[in-house]
C-alpha positions as CSV (number, residue, x, y, z in Angstrom):
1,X,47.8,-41.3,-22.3
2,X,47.7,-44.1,-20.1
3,X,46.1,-42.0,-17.1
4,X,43.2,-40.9,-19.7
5,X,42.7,-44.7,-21.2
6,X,42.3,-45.6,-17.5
7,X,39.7,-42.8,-16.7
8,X,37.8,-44.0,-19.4
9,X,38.0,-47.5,-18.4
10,X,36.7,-46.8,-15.3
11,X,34.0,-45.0,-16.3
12,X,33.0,-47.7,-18.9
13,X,33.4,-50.2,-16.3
14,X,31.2,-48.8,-14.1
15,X,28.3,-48.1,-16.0
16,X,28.7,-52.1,-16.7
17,X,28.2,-52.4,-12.9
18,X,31.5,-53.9,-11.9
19,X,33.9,-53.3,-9.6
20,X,36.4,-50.9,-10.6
21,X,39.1,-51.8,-7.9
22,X,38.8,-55.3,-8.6
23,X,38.8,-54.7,-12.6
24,X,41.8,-52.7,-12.2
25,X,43.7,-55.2,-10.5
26,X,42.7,-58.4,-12.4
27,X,43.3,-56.2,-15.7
28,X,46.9,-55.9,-14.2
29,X,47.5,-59.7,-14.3
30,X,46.3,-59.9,-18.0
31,X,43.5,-62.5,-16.8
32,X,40.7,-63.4,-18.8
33,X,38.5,-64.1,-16.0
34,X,38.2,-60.3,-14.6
35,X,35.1,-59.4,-16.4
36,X,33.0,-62.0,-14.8
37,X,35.1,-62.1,-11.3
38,X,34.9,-58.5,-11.1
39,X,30.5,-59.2,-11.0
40,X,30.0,-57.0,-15.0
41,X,26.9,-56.7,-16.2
42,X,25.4,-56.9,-12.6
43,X,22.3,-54.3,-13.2
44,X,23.2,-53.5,-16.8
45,X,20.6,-56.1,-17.9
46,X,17.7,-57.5,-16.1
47,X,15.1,-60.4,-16.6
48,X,11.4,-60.0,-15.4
49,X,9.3,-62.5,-16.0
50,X,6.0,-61.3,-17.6
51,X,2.3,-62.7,-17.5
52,X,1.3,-65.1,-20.1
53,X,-2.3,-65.2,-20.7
54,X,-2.5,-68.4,-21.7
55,X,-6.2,-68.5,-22.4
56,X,-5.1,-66.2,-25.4
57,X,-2.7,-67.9,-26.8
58,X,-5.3,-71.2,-26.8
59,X,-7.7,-69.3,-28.1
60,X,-5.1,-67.8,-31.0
61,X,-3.9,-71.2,-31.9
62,X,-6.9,-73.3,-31.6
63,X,-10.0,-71.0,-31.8
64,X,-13.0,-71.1,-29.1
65,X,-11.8,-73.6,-26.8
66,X,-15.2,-75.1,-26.2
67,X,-15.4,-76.0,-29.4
68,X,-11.6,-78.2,-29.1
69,X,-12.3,-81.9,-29.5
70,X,-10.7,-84.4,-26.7
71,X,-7.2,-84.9,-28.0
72,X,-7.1,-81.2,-28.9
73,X,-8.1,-80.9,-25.3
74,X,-5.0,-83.5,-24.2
75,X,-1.9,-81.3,-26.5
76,X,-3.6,-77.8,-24.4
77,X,-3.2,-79.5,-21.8
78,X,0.0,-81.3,-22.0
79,X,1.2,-77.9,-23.5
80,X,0.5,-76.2,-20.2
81,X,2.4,-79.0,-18.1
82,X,5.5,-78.4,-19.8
83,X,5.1,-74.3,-19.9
């Protein structure tokens, strides 16, 4: 039984991208730490920054932009800055 729970932990820990060896011997010291030390969750999730058209979203929120008066103008533009 213990030989097949750690066949499956492997396995599990693998597909969360750690390090198997390093998983199996932090898990043997009972320490807390091991699923960050052990680098988890390396490839399982991943961040991409996307394009922002941000001539839509001014146009969405505040209609024709030619038509914004000045301090309309100054939050866009503010907006942006802090973006």
């Amino acid at each position: 039984m213990k030989a097949d729970f750690r066949a499956t932990a492997e396995k599990v820990a693998a597909k969360f991208g750690c390090d198997v060896k390093c998983l199996n011997k932090c898990g043997e010291q009972n320490d807390g730490n091991c699923f960050e030390r052990c680098h988890c969750g390396q490839g399982v999730i991943t961040v991409k920054e996307t394009f922002v058209n941000t001539y839509g979203i001014v146009k969405r929120e505040y209609g024709d932009i030619q038509n914004l008066s000045e301090s309309e103008v100054e939050t866009v533009n503010e907006a942006i800055q802090r973006f």
